[in-house]
C-alpha positions in Angstrom: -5.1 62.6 77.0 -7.6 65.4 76.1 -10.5 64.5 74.0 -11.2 65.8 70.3 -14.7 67.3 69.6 -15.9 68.2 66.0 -19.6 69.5 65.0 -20.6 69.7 61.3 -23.8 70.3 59.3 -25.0 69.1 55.6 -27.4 68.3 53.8 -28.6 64.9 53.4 -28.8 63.7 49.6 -32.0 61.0 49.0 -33.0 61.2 53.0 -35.2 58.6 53.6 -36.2 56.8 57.0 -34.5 53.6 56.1 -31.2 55.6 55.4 -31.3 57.2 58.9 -31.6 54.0 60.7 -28.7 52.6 58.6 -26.2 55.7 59.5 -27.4 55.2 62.9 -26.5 51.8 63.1 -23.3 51.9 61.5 -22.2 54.7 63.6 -23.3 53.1 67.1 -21.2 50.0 66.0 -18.6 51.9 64.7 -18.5 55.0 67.7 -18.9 51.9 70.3 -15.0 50.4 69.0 -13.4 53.6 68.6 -14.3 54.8 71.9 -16.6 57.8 70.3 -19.7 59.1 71.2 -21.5 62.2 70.0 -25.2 63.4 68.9 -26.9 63.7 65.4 -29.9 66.0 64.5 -31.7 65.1 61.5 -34.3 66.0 59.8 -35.2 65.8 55.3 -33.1 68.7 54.5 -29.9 68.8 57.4 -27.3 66.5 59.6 -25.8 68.8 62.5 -23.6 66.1 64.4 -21.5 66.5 66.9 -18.7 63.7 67.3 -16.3 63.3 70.9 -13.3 60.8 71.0 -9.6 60.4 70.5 -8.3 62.7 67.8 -7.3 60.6 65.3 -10.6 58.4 65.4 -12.7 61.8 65.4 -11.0 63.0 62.4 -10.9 59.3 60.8 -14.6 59.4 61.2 -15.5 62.9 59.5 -12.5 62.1 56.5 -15.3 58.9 56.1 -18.6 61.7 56.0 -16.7 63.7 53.4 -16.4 60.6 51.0 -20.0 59.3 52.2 -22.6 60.6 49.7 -25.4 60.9 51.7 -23.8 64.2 52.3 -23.6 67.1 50.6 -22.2 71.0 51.2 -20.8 69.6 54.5 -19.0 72.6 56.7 -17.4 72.1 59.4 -18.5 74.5 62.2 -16.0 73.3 65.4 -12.9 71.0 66.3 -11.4 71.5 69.5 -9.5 70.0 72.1 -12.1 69.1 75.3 -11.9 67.5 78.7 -15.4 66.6 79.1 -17.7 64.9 76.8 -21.1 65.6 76.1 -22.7 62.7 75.2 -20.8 60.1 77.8 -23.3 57.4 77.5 -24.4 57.9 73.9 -22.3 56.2 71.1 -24.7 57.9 69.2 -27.8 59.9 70.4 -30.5 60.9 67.5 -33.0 63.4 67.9 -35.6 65.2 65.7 -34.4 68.8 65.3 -36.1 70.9 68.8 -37.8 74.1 68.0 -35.5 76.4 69.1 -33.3 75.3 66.3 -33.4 76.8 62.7 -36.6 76.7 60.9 -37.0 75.5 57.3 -36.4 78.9 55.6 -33.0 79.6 57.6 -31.3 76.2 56.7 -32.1 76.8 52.7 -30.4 80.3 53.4 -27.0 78.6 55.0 -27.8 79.1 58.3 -26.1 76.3 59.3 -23.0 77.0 57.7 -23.1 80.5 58.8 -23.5 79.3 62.6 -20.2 80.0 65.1 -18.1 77.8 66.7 -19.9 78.6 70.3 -23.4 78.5 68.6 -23.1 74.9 67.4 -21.3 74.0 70.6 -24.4 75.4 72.6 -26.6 73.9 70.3 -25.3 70.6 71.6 -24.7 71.3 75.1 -28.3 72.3 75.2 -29.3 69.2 73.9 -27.5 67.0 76.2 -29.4 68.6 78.5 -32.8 67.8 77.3 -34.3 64.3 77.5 -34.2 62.3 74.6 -37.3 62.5 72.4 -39.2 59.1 72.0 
């Protein structure tokens, strides 16, 4: 059975460091029952996650972001059919944005919504090939 992938951005509403750790937590539980695994990038004014899994509990995962408000102006950049998973062993990886991703000025101007489908997927598969920041 193939395996779903789906990367979106927003922007976080109210970010805060005790409101990471609680999406973090809730999605590790969550990802670890549903068999899905996947990245987030964070930082005070963007989300670019990238979710892997089943179909149905991909999409049932990002119809639950759309109603969450911690996020606002989210645009989906990718969903695809893949064989291989990025993030195998993570039910959830977090990382601080790396600096070869946009700065500051380029997120406020959309550049995250503007991004294309193989963009964000390189932005993750380059990532997965980092270690993870401590």
């Amino acid at each position: 059975m193939p395996l779903c992938q789906l990367i979106y951005a927003s922007r976080p509403f109210g970010f805060n460091a005790e409101m990471l750790d609680d999406i973090l937590v809730a999605a590790r539980r969550n990802n670890a029952r549903k068999s899905i695994t996947g990245a987030l990038v964070c930082r005070a004014d963007l989300f670019l996650q990238i979710l892997e899994g089943p179909r149905l509990a991909v999409t049932e995962t990002f119809g639950r972001i759309l109603r969450d408000d911690r996020h606002i102006e989210v645009a989906l950049l990718h969903c695809a059919d893949t064989s291989d998973r990025l993030f195998p062993s993570w039910t959830m990886r977090d990382d601080p944005p790396q600096s070869w991703m946009w700065p500051r000025e380029d997120v406020r101007q959309g550049a995250a919504a503007e991004t294309t489908t193989a963009q964000a997927v390189e932005i993750f598969r380059r990532l997965s090939c980092e270690p993870r920041a401590e």
